[in-house]
VEXKEKE-563444 format. One line per 5 residues: number of its first residue (from 1); their letters; for each residue x, y, z of C-alpha. Coordinates in nm, 3 decimals. Layout:
NUM	a	X/Y/Z; ...
***
This chain:
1	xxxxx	-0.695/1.674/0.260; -1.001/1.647/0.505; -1.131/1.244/0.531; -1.375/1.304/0.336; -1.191/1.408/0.084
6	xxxxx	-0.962/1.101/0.058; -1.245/0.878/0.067; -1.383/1.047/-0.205; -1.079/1.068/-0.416; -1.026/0.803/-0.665
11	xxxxx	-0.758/0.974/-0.919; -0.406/0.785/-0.883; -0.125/0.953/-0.629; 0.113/0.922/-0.863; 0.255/1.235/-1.052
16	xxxxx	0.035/1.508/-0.813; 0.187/1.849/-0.773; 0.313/1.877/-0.407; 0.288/1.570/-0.295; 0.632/1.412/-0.222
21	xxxxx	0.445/1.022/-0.200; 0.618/0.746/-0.379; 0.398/0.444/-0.460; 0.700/0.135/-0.418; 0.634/-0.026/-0.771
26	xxxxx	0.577/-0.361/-0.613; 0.220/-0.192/-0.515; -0.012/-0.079/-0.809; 0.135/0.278/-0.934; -0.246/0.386/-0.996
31	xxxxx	-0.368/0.346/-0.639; -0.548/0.647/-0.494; -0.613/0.773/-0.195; -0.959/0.633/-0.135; -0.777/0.279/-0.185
36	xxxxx	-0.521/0.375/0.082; -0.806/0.506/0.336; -0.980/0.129/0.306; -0.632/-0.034/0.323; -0.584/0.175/0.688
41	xxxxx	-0.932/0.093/0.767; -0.938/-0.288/0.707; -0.573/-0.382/0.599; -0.544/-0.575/0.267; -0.744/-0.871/0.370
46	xxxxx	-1.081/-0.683/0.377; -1.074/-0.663/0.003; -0.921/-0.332/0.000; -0.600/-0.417/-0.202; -0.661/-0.743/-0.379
51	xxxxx	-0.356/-0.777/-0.541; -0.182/-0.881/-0.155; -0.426/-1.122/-0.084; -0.488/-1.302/-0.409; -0.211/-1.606/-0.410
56	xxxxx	-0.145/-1.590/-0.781; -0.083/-1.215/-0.805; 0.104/-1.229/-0.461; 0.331/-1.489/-0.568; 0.424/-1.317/-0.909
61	xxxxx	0.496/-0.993/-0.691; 0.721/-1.151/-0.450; 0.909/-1.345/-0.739; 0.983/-1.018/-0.895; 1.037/-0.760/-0.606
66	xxxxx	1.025/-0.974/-0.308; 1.396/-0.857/-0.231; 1.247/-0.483/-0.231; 0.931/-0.553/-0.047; 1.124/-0.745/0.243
71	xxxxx	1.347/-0.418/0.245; 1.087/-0.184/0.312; 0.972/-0.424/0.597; 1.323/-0.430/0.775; 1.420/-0.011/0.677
76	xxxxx	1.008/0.024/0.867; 1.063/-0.250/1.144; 1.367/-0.356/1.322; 1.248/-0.700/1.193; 1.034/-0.873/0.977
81	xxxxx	0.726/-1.019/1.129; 0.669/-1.384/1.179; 0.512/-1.583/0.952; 0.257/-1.806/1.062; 0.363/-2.183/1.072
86	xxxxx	0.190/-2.410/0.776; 0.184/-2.130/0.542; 0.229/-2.217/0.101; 0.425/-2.021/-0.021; 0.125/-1.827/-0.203
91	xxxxx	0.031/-1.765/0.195; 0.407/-1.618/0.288; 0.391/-1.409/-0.041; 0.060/-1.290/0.116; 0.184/-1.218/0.461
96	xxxxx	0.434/-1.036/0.372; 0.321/-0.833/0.114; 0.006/-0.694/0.259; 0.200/-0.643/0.581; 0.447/-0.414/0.369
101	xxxxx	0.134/-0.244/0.206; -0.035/-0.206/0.473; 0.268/-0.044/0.642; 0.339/0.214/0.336; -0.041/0.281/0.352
106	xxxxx	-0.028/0.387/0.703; 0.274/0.615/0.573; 0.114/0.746/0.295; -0.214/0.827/0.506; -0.031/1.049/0.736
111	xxxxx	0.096/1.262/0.366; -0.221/1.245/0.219; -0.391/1.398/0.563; -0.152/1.677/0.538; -0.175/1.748/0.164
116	xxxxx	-0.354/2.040/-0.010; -0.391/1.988/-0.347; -0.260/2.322/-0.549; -0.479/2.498/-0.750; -0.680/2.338/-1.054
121	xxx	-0.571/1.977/-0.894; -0.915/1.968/-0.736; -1.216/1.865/-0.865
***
Protein backbone atom coordinates (compact mmCIF):
# COMPACT_ATOMS: atom_id res chain seq x y z
CA UNK A 1 0.00 0.00 0.00
CA UNK A 2 1.30 3.50 -1.22
CA UNK A 3 0.92 6.35 1.91
CA UNK A 4 -1.69 7.58 0.55
CA UNK A 5 -3.42 4.77 0.57
CA UNK A 6 -3.08 4.00 4.31
CA UNK A 7 -4.03 7.36 5.19
CA UNK A 8 -6.96 6.98 3.34
CA UNK A 9 -7.95 3.63 4.56
CA UNK A 10 -10.27 3.48 7.40
CA UNK A 11 -11.71 -0.32 7.16
CA UNK A 12 -10.32 -2.44 10.27
CA UNK A 13 -6.92 -4.73 9.65
CA UNK A 14 -8.37 -7.38 11.10
CA UNK A 15 -9.53 -10.48 8.99
CA UNK A 16 -7.85 -8.96 5.41
CA UNK A 17 -6.79 -11.53 2.89
CA UNK A 18 -2.92 -11.57 2.82
CA UNK A 19 -2.10 -9.74 5.41
CA UNK A 20 -0.38 -11.79 8.17
CA UNK A 21 -0.98 -8.53 10.94
CA UNK A 22 -2.25 -9.45 14.32
CA UNK A 23 -3.89 -6.58 16.25
CA UNK A 24 -2.68 -7.76 20.25
CA UNK A 25 -6.31 -7.65 21.76
CA UNK A 26 -5.18 -5.29 24.44
CA UNK A 27 -5.32 -2.62 21.37
CA UNK A 28 -8.80 -2.04 19.66
CA UNK A 29 -9.31 -5.15 17.12
CA UNK A 30 -11.07 -2.53 14.65
CA UNK A 31 -8.12 -0.19 14.21
CA UNK A 32 -7.18 0.57 10.61
CA UNK A 33 -4.50 1.56 8.94
CA UNK A 34 -5.14 5.27 8.76
CA UNK A 35 -5.20 5.02 12.76
CA UNK A 36 -1.80 3.28 12.69
CA UNK A 37 -0.26 5.98 10.11
CA UNK A 38 -1.31 8.92 12.87
CA UNK A 39 -0.09 6.67 15.74
CA UNK A 40 3.62 6.56 13.71
CA UNK A 41 3.19 10.12 12.98
CA UNK A 42 2.40 11.54 16.48
CA UNK A 43 2.52 8.47 18.91
CA UNK A 44 -0.62 7.96 21.07
CA UNK A 45 -0.45 11.22 22.86
CA UNK A 46 -1.38 13.35 19.79
CA UNK A 47 -4.89 12.02 19.96
CA UNK A 48 -4.24 9.35 17.57
CA UNK A 49 -5.15 6.31 19.83
CA UNK A 50 -7.19 7.61 22.71
CA UNK A 51 -7.74 4.62 24.39
CA UNK A 52 -3.59 4.78 25.70
CA UNK A 53 -3.84 8.09 26.84
CA UNK A 54 -7.21 8.32 28.52
CA UNK A 55 -6.47 7.20 32.41
CA UNK A 56 -9.75 5.39 32.86
CA UNK A 57 -9.58 3.24 29.71
CA UNK A 58 -5.73 2.80 30.29
CA UNK A 59 -6.14 1.58 33.67
CA UNK A 60 -8.97 -1.00 32.79
CA UNK A 61 -6.50 -2.25 29.93
CA UNK A 62 -3.58 -2.76 32.06
CA UNK A 63 -5.80 -4.49 34.85
CA UNK A 64 -6.86 -6.96 32.31
CA UNK A 65 -3.83 -7.56 29.92
CA UNK A 66 -1.16 -5.64 31.56
CA UNK A 67 0.84 -9.05 31.93
CA UNK A 68 0.55 -9.31 27.92
CA UNK A 69 1.22 -5.73 27.12
CA UNK A 70 4.49 -5.68 29.38
CA UNK A 71 5.39 -8.92 27.30
CA UNK A 72 5.31 -7.44 24.06
CA UNK A 73 7.51 -4.57 25.53
CA UNK A 74 10.32 -6.98 26.85
CA UNK A 75 9.93 -9.85 23.51
CA UNK A 76 10.40 -5.86 21.36
CA UNK A 77 13.06 -4.32 23.83
CA UNK A 78 15.67 -5.92 25.87
CA UNK A 79 13.88 -3.91 28.63
CA UNK A 80 11.05 -2.05 29.53
CA UNK A 81 11.42 1.66 29.49
CA UNK A 82 11.51 3.80 32.53
CA UNK A 83 8.75 5.24 33.91
CA UNK A 84 8.84 8.69 34.81
CA UNK A 85 9.09 9.36 38.66
CA UNK A 86 5.61 10.83 40.30
CA UNK A 87 3.53 8.99 37.93
CA UNK A 88 -0.54 7.56 39.30
CA UNK A 89 -0.95 4.70 38.41
CA UNK A 90 -3.54 5.89 35.60
CA UNK A 91 -0.05 7.71 34.30
CA UNK A 92 2.12 4.17 34.40
CA UNK A 93 -0.93 2.42 32.72
CA UNK A 94 -0.46 5.25 30.16
CA UNK A 95 3.24 4.99 29.70
CA UNK A 96 3.31 1.82 29.13
CA UNK A 97 0.61 1.14 27.05
CA UNK A 98 1.03 3.72 24.38
CA UNK A 99 4.72 2.87 24.42
CA UNK A 100 3.64 -0.85 23.52
CA UNK A 101 1.18 0.61 20.85
CA UNK A 102 3.17 2.75 19.59
CA UNK A 103 5.84 0.03 19.19
CA UNK A 104 3.31 -2.61 17.39
CA UNK A 105 2.26 0.42 15.24
CA UNK A 106 5.68 0.99 14.01
CA UNK A 107 5.55 -2.94 13.28
CA UNK A 108 2.47 -3.00 11.68
CA UNK A 109 3.44 0.14 9.44
CA UNK A 110 6.32 -1.60 7.95
CA UNK A 111 3.35 -4.74 6.85
CA UNK A 112 0.92 -2.42 5.85
CA UNK A 113 3.71 -0.51 3.47
CA UNK A 114 4.39 -3.77 1.91
CA UNK A 115 0.82 -5.06 1.51
CA UNK A 116 -1.25 -5.27 -1.72
CA UNK A 117 -4.59 -5.81 -1.10
CA UNK A 118 -5.89 -8.95 -3.43
CA UNK A 119 -8.41 -8.43 -5.74
CA UNK A 120 -12.01 -7.02 -4.82
CA UNK A 121 -10.34 -5.96 -1.24
CA UNK A 122 -9.96 -2.48 -2.69
CA UNK A 123 -12.22 0.11 -2.85
Amino acid sequence: MTDEEIWNDDDPIQGREGLSLDVPYWIEQDIAPSTVAAIVQGGCSSGAYMPAVTYHQAKETMNEHGDDVLQFLEDYGDELPTVPKGESWGGIACFFLSYAVEMWALRASDELEMYEPEDGDEE
